[in-house]
N, C-alpha and C positions, 0 to 999 in steps of 0.2 A: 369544533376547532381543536388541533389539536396541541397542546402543552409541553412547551420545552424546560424541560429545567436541568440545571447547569450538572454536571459530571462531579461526582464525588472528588475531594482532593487525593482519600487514598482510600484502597480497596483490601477487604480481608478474605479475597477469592481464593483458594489455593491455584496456583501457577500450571498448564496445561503440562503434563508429562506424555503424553501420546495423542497420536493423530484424532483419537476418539473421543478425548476429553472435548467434549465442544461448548463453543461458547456463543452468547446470543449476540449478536452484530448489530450495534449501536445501541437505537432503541428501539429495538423489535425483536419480536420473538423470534425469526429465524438463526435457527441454530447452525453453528459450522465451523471447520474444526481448524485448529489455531495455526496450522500452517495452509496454505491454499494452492493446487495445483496451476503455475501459470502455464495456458500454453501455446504463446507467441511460437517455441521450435515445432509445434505440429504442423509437417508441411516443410517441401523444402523448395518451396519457390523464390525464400528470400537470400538462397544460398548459406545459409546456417544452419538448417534445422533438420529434423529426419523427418523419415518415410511414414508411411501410415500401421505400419507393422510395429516399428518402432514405437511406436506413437501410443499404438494400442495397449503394449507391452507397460507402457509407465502409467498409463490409467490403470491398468488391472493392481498394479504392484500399489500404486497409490493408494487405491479402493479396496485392497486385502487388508491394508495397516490400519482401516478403519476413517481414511478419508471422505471426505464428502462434500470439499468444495472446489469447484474447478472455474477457470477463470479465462475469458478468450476475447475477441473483438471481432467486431465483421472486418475490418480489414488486414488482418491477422495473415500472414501468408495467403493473402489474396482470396481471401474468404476461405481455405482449405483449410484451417486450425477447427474453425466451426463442422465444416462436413465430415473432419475426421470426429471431432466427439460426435456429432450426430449419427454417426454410423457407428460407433462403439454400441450407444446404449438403442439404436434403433433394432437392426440384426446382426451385429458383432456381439463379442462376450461379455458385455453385458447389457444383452438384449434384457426387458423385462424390468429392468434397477433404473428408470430412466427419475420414477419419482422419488428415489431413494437417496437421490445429488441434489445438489444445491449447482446450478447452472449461471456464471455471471457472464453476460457478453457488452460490448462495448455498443454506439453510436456516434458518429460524425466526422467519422473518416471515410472519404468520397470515393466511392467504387468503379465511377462511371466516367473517365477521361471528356470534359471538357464544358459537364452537366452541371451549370453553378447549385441546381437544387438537389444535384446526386449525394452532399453530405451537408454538414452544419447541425444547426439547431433548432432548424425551422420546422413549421406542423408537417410540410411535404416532404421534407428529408425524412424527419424520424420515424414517420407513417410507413414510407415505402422502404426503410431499412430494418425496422421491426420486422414487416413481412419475412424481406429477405433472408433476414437471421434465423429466424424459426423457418423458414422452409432448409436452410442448409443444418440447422441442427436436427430437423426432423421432428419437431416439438410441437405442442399445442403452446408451451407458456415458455416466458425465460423467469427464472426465476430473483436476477437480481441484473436490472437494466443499468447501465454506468452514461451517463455524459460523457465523452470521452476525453475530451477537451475544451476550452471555451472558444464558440463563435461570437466573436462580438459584434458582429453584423444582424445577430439578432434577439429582439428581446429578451430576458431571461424570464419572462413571466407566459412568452409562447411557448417557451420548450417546456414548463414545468405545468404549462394545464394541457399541451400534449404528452406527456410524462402520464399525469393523474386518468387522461381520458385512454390509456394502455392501461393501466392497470385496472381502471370502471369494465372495459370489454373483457379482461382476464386474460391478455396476451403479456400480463407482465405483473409479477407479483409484489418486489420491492424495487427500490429506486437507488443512485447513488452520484455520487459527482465525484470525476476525476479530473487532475491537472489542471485545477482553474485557481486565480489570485484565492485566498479570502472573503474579501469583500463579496464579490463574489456568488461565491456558496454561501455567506451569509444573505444579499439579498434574495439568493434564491431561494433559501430555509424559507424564509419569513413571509414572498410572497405564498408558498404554498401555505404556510400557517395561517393567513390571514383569510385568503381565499378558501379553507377549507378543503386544497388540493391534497394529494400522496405527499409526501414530507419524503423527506431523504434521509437512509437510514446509516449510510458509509460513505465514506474518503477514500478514496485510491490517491495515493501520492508518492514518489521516490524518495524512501528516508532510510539509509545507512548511517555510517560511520565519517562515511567522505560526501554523506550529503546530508547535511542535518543543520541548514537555514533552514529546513520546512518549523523550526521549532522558534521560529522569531511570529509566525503568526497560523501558520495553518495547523500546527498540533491543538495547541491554544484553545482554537475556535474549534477545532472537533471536540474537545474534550465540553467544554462548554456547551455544544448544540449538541451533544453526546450522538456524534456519528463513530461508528466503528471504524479508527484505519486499517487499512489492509496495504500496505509499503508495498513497494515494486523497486526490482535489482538491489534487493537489499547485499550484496558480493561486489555491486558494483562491476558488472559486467565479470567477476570471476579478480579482480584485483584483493580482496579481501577475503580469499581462499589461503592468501600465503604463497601462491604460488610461481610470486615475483615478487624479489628478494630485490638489494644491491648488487650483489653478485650472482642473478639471475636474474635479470629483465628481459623483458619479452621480444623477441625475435623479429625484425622487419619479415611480414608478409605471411610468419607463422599464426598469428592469432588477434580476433578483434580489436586486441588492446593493442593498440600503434606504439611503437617505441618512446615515440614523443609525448603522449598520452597528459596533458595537462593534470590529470589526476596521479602521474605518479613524479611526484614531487620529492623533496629530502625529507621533510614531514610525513608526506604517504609511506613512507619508507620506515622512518619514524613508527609511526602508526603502526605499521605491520608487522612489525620487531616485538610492539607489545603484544601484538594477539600472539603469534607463536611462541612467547613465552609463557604467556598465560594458559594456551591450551596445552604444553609442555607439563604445568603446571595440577593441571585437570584432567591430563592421559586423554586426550582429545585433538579433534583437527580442530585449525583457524577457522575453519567455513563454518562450524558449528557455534565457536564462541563467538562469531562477526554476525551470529543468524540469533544467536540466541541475545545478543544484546538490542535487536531489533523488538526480538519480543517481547520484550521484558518492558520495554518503553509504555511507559504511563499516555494509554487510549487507546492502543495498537493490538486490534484483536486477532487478525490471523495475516501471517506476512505468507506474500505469493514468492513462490520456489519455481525458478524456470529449469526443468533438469531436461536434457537429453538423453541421458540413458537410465538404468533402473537401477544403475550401481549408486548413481550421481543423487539420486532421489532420495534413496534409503541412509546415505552417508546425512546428506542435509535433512533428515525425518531424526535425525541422533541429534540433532541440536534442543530437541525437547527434553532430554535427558540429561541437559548439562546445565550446571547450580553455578552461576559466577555470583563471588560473595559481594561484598559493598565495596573492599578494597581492589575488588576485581573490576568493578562498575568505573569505579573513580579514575581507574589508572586508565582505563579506554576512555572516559569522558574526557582527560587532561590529554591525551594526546590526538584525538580529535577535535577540540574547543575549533570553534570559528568564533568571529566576531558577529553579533546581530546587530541587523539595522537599528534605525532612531525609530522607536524610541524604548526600544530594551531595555538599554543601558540604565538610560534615564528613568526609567518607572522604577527600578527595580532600588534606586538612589533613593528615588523621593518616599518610597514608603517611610524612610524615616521622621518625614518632615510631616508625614500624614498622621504619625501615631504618637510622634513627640513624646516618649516616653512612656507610651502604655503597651502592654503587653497582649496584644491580636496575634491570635491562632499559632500562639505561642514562639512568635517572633519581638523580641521587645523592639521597642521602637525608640535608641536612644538617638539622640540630633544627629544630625549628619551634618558630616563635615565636606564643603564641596570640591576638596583637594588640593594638592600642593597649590597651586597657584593662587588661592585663597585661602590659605590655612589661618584656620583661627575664624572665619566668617561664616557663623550657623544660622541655620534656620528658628 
């Protein structure tokens, strides 16, 4: 059986400076290097993305700098994101290097128009899209399989002893869960803990600057089941490049980001004013300090980079190279604060009334007081 124990509060690792410094992803030994190749644009069947030439050209460039993790889903431009890496490392340019990557692909997104068992989470789903995957990647094994989202139409203890019975045949090496509540990924850890299944060794979840409620309970619980997160659209679709301002907002029909864009807000705005000062400050771009404060984040072991070209890559590969100090950290946390749900707030109050004056983990614990409206009424 195997043994979870809870994530250190703070760590004396030194901080990744190049693609090559690699770190071990959750709690397992595979190793992988702290920014992660995503590559939802391989393929341009979604009308976004590029060619396969293209495609090839930012694997090589990624894989020169000493990368070695890449990241995709079966239904990823329509299965082409997977047949384009599979054809890199099958007979493209890096024929031969196929063991030499760390391979993560997705599950349960439905490929087959109208087939209730073509996706989910069910033994017949995941069965026939495991196939799937490794025949478009070209692969004997994938190397770190993802739940891609949650079906709650089917148990969570089917998927994960279909999980453990991939990885018993050796079509699947590690495990992981993406985009699902907490709860959740927690009951799913525990059934495999308990059952003696494959455990889950990482978190895929989207956590930036303009999205960072994943930190009211799903950081939390990674850090605690010690899964490695690995964040997605940490730019925010490219808002968090800088490269819409107030007096540069984004263009009706020129670009993803809709004019109207609920994300850009007087606060988003806000918010962006600090990063280009601050990367002003550190002779750097926004996308680097917006990438590098992702990293930095306490559990968060390699953030996925979606680049379309090799310019686009190597600028975002610079953000391992950038040092934002504590007043640097502070002045981005204050101006991206959100409010967390119940019971944040409230836990975060009562430890006083828990420690009543003693000093735990060198937080003293003087009474709390439960605010203006009861001033003067302690615990």
């Amino acid at each position: 059986m195997t043994t979870l124990t809870p994530a250190p509060l703070a760590t004396d690792a030194i901080a990744p400076r190049s693609l090559d410094h690699f770190v071990t992803l959750g709690r397992s030994g595979l190793r992988v290097s702290p920014l992660c190749l995503g590559a939802m644009t391989f393929g341009e069947e979604w009308g976004f993305g590029v060619d396969a030439g293209e495609s090839f050209d930012v694997i090589g460039a990624y894989l020169e700098h000493g990368g070695n993790f890449i990241d995709t889903a079966n239904v990823y431009t329509k299965g082409h994101s997977e047949a384009i890496i599979g054809d890199y490392f099958a007979d493209g340019p890096g024929a031969g290097r196929r063991d030499r990557v760390v391979i993560a692909t997705k599950f349960m997104g439905n490929m087959h128009a109208g087939d209730p068992n073509g996706g989910g989470g069910g033994r017949k789903a995941i069965m026939a899209a495991c196939d799937e995957s490794l025949r478009r990647l070209r692969t004997d094994y994938i190397d770190l399989y993802w739940a891609h989202f949650w079906d709650r139409h089917t148990p969570i203890d089917e998927m994960m002893q279909t999980l453990d019975d991939l990885v018993r045949a050796g079509k699947v090496r590690y495990i992981g869960i993406s985009d699902h509540p907490a709860w959740v990924c927690v009951q799913a850890q525990y059934e495999a803990q308990l059952r003696g299944w494959t455990p889950l060794v990482a978190l895929q979840i989207e956590y930036s600057l303009l999205q960072r409620t994943v930190e009211a309970d799903l950081m939390p619980m990674a850090r605690a089941l010690n899964l490695g997160v690995t964040p997605w659209s940490p730019l925010r679709a490219g808002i968090l490049t800088g490269k819409y301002t107030r007096e540069n907002r984004p263009a009706v029909g020129t670009t993803r980001v809709p004019e109207d864009s609920r994300f850009l807000t007087d606060k988003t705005y806000d918010l962006i004013e600090a990063i280009i000062a601050i990367a002003d400050e550190l002779g750097t771009t926004p996308a680097r300090v917006s990438l590098q404060w992702v990293q930095s984040r306490q559990g968060v072991t390699s953030t996925i980079l979606g680049a379309r070209t090799v310019d686009h890559l190597l600028d975002n590969v610079g953000a391992l190279g950038v040092e934002l100090t504590a007043e640097h950290v502070q002045r981005l946390d204050d101006a991206s604060a959100v409010d967390l749900p119940f019971p944040c707030e409230f836990v975060e109050q009562t430890r006083h009334a828990i420690q009543n004056g003693a000093n735990v983990n060198g937080l003293p614990g003087t009474p709390w007081t439960l605010g203006p409206a009861n001033d003067g009424e302690r615990w």
